[in-house]
C-alpha positions as CSV (number, residue, x, y, z in Angstrom):
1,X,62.1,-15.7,36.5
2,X,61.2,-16.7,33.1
3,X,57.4,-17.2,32.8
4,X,56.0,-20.3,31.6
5,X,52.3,-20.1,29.9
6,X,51.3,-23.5,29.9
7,X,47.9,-23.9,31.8
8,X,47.5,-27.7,31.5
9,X,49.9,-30.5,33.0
10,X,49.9,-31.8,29.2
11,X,50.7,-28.0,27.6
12,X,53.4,-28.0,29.6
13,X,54.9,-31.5,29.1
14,X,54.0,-31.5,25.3
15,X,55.7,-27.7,25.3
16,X,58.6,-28.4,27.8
17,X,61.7,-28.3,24.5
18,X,59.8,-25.3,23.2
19,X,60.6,-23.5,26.1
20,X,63.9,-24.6,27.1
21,X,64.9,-23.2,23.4
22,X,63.4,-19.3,24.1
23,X,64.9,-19.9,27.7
24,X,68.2,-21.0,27.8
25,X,69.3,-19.5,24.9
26,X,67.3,-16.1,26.4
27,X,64.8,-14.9,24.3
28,X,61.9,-13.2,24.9
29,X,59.2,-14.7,24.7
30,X,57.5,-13.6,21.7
31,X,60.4,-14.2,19.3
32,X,59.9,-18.0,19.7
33,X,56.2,-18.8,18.5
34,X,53.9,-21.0,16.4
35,X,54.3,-19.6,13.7
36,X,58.8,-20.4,13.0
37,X,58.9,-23.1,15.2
38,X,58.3,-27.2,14.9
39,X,58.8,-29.3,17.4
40,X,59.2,-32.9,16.5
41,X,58.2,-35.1,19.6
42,X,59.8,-38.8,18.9
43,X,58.2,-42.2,20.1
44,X,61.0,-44.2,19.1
45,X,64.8,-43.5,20.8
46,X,66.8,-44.6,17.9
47,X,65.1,-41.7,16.0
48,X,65.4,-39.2,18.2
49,X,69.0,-40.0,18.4
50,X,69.2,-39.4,14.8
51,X,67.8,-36.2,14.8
52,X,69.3,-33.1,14.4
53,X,67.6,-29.8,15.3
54,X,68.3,-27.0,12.6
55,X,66.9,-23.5,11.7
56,X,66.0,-23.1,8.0
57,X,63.9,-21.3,5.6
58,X,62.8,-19.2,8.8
59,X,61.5,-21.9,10.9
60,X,63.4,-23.5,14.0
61,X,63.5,-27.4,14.8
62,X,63.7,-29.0,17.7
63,X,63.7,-32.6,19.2
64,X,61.6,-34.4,21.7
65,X,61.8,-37.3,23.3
66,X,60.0,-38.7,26.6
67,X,62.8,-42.1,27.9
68,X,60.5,-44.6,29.1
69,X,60.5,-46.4,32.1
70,X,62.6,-48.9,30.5
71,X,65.6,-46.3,29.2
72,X,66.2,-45.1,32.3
73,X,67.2,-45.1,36.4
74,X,65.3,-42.2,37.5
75,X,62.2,-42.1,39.5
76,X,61.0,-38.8,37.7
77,X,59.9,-38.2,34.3
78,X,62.1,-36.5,32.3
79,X,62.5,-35.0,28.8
80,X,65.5,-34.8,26.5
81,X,65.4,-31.9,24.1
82,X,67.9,-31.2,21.0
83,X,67.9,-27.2,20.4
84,X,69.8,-25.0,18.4
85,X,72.3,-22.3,20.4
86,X,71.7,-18.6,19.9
87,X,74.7,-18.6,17.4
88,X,72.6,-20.8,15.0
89,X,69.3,-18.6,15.0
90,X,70.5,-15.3,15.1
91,X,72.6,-15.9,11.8
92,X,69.8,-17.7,10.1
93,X,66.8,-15.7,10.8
94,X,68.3,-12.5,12.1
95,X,66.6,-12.8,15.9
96,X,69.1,-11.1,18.8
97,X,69.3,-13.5,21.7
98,X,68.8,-11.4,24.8
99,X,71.9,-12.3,27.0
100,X,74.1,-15.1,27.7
101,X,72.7,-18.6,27.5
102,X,71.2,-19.6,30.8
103,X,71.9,-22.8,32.7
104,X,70.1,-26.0,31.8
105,X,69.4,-26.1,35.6
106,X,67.1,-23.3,35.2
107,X,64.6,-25.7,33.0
108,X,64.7,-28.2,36.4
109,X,63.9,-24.9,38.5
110,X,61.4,-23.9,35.7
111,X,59.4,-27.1,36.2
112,X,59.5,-27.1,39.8
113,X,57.9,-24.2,40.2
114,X,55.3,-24.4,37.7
115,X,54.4,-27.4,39.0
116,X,54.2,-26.1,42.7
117,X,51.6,-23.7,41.3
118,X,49.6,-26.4,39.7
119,X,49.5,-29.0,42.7
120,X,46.0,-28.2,44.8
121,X,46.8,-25.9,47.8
122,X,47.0,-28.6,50.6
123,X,49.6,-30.1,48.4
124,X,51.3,-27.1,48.5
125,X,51.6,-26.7,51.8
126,X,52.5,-30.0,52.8
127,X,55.8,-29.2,50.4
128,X,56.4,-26.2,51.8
129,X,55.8,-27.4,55.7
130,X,59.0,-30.3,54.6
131,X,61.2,-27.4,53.8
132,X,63.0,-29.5,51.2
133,X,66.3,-27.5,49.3
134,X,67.6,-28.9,46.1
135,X,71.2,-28.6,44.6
136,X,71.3,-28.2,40.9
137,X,73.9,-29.5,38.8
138,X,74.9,-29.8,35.4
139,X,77.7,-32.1,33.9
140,X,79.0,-31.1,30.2
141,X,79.3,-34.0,27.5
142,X,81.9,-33.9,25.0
143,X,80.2,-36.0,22.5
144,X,77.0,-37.0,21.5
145,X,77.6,-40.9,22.3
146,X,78.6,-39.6,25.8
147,X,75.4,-37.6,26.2
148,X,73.1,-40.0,25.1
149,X,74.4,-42.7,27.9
150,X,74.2,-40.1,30.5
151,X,71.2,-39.4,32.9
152,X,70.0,-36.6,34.7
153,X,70.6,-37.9,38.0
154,X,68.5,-37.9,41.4
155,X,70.1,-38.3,44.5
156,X,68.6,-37.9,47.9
157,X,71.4,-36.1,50.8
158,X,69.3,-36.3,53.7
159,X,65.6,-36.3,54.6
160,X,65.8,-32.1,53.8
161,X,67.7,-32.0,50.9
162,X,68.4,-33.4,47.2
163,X,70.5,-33.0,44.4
164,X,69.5,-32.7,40.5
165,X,72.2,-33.2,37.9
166,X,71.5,-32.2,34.3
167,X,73.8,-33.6,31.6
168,X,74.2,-31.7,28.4
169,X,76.3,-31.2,25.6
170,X,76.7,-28.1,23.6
171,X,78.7,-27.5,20.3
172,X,80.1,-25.1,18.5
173,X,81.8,-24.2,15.1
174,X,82.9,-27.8,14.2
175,X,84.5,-29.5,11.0
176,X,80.4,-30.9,10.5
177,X,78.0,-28.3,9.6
178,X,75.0,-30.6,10.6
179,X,77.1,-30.8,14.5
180,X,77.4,-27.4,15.0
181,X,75.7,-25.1,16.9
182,X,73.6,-27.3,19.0
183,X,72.7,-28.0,22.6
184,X,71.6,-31.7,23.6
185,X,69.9,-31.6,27.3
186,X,68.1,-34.1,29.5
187,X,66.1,-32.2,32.1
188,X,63.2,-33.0,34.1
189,X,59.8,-32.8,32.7
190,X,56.5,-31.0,34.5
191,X,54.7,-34.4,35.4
192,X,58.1,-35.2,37.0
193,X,57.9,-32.2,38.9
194,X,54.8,-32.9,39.5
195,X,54.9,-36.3,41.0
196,X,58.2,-35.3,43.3
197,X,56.1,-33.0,45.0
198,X,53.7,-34.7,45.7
199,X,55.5,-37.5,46.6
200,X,57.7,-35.2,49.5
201,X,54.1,-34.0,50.3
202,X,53.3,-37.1,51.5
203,X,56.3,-37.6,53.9
């Protein structure tokens, strides 16, 4: 599994795109670093919406933006990343993606886990004594209007057992340069992880 270095509940949070971009489009982990990457973390939706993520003059851009309570359903924080595919980095700064592009699921996993190993040990056990199993599922936009209406979706099964659906659009060659070559995702964010834990902790 893909190792996340945060040490802080806010690293992570603040960090949560930057990772999804080395992750799902699998590369390792020093490729992706401070020094060719800016990550643009928007306060306002209409400008996040705007945005475009884009890999020139040897950096790479991405966009972040934390919905408020307000924007959506969910019970969860989440975060909603714009990120450029493989195709767009490798051809601009000469990087080699590692594999494949992974599942957007695996940032949901990703966050899970890390925050598991961040929650105080009786916290920890209490989630582990509840035995709890989550599906993961994704759902592919066509368009970007599509995306941005969409939610990654909650939904409890039973008292053992959830599901997590992660909507996400992903582009390739198109007629629009500035469209191509991206991947729009809404996944759920560390704190969110975080606060479902200990919420099934408490049960």
């Amino acid at each position: 599994m893909s190792k996340i270095e945060a040490s802080t509940l806010e690293e992570a949070r603040t960090n949560w795109c930057i990772y999804a971009q080395r992750i799902i489009e699998n590369y390792h982990r020093d490729a992706i670093n401070s020094n060719n990457f800016v990550n643009t973390i928007y306060t306002r939706l209409d400008k996040f919406l705007e945005s475009k993520p884009t890999v020139e003059n040897g950096k790479i851009y991405t966009s972040t933006y934390f919905p408020s309570v307000n924007e959506v359903n969910a019970d969860y924080e989440q975060i909603w990343c714009k990120i450029n595919t493989a195709h767009r980095i490798d051809a601009a700064i000469g990087f080699r993606s590692l594999g494949e592009h992974q599942s957007n699921s695996k940032m949901n996993e990703l966050a899970l886990n890390w925050a598991y190993n961040y929650v105080d040990d009786h916290i920890k056990n209490a989630y582990q004594a509840a035995d709890i199993t989550i599906d993961y599922r994704e759902s592919q936009k066509l368009t970007g209007l599509d995306w941005s209406r969409a939610e990654l979706v909650w939904q409890k099964i039973n008292n053992k057992s959830y599901s997590l659906e992660t909507p996400y659009l992903r582009t390739g060659n198109l007629l629009f340069e500035a469209l191509s070559y991206k991947h729009y995702c809404k996944i759920l964010s560390p704190k969110g992880a975080v606060d479902f834990i200990e919420e099934i902790s408490k049960m």
